[in-house]
C-alpha positions as CSV (number, residue, x, y, z in Angstrom):
1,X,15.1,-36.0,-4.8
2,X,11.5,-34.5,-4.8
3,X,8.6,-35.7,-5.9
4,X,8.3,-33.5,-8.4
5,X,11.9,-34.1,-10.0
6,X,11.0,-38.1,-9.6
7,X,7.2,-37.5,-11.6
8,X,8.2,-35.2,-14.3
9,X,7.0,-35.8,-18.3
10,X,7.9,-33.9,-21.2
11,X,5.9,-31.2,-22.3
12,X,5.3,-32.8,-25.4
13,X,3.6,-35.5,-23.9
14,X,0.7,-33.5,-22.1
15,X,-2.6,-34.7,-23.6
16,X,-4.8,-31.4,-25.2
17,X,-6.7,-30.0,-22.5
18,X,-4.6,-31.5,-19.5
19,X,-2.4,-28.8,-17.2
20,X,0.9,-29.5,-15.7
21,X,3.3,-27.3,-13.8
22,X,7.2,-26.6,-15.5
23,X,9.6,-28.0,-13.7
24,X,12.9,-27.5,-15.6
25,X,13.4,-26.0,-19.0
26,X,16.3,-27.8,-20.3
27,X,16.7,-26.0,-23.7
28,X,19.7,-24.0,-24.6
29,X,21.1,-20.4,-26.0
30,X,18.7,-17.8,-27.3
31,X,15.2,-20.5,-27.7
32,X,15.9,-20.8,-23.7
33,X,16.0,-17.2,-23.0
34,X,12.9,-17.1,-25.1
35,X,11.1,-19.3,-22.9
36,X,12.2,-17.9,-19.9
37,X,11.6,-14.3,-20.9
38,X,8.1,-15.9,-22.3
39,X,7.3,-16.9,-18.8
40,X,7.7,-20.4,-18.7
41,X,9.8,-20.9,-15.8
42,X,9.8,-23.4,-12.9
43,X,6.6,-23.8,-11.2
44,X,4.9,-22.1,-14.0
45,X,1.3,-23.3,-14.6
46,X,1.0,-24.4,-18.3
47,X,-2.4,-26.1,-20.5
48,X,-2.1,-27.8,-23.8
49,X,-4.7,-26.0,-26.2
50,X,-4.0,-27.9,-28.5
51,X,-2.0,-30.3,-31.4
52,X,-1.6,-30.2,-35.4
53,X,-2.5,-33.6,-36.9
54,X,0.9,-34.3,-37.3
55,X,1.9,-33.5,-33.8
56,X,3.6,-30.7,-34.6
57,X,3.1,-27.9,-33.4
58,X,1.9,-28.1,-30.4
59,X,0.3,-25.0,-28.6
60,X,0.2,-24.3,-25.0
61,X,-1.4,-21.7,-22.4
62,X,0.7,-19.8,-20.6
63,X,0.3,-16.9,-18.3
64,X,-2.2,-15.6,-20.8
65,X,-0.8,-16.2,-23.6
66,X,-1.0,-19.0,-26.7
67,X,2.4,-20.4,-27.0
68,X,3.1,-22.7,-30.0
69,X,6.6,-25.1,-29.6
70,X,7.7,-27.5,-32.1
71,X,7.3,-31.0,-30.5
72,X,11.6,-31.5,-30.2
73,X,11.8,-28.0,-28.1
74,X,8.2,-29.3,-26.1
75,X,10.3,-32.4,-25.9
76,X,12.9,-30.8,-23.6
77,X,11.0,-28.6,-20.9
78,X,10.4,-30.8,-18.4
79,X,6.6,-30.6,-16.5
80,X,5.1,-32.2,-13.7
81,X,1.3,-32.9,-13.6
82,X,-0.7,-31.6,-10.0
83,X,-2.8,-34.9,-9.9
84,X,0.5,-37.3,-10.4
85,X,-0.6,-39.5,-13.5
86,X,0.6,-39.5,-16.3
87,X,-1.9,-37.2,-18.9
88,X,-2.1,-38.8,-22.3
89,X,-2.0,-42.8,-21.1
90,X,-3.4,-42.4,-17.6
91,X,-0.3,-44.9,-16.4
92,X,0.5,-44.4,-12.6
93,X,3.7,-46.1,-13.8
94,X,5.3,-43.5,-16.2
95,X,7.3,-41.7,-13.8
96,X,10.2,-45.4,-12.7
C-alpha cells in the first residue's frame, strides 16, 4: 500500500482554505460520472473555498472552477493532503 492510500481523509474534512490532492472517488452511478466528467479524478489538485454554517454545502476549487458537494457526497471522495497532516485538527495521527 502507498503512502497516499495509507494518509487519505475525506473531502469533507478539508479545513476552508487547505488543498489536498483526490485520491479515489468512491461515489456511484450518474453523481460519479459527474465528478469525473467535472474533473475531479485521481491526483486532481482540489482547495476548499469554503463552508455554509451548517456544513453543508461545502464548495471546492477545482481546475478552475467552484464546485459545491453536499457534505455525504464530500464524505465519499477520498483526498490526500501534500504536507501529510491532517487539515482541520492538525493531528499527525489521523491517518492509523
Amino acid at each position: 500500500m502507498s503512502d497516499h492510500q495509507m494518509s487519505t481523509i475525506a473531502l469533507s474534512e478539508l479545513a476552508v482554505g487547505a488543498s489536498c490532492y483526490v485520491a479515489s472517488v468512491e461515489l456511484e452511478g450518474l453523481l460519479r460520472r459527474r465528478i469525473l466528467d467535472l474533473g475531479m479524478v485521481p491526483g486532481t489538485p482540489i482547495r476548499c473555498v469554503r463552508k455554509s454554517p451548517a456544513g453543508d454545502p461545502i464548495a471546492y476549487a477545482v481546475r478552475g472552477s467552484t464546485i459545491a458537494l453536499r457534505t455525504d457526497d464530500a464524505r465519499l471522495i477520498r483526498a490526500y493532503l501534500p504536507d501529510d497532516t491532517r487539515a482541520d485538527r492538525g493531528d499527525k495521527e489521523w491517518h492509523k
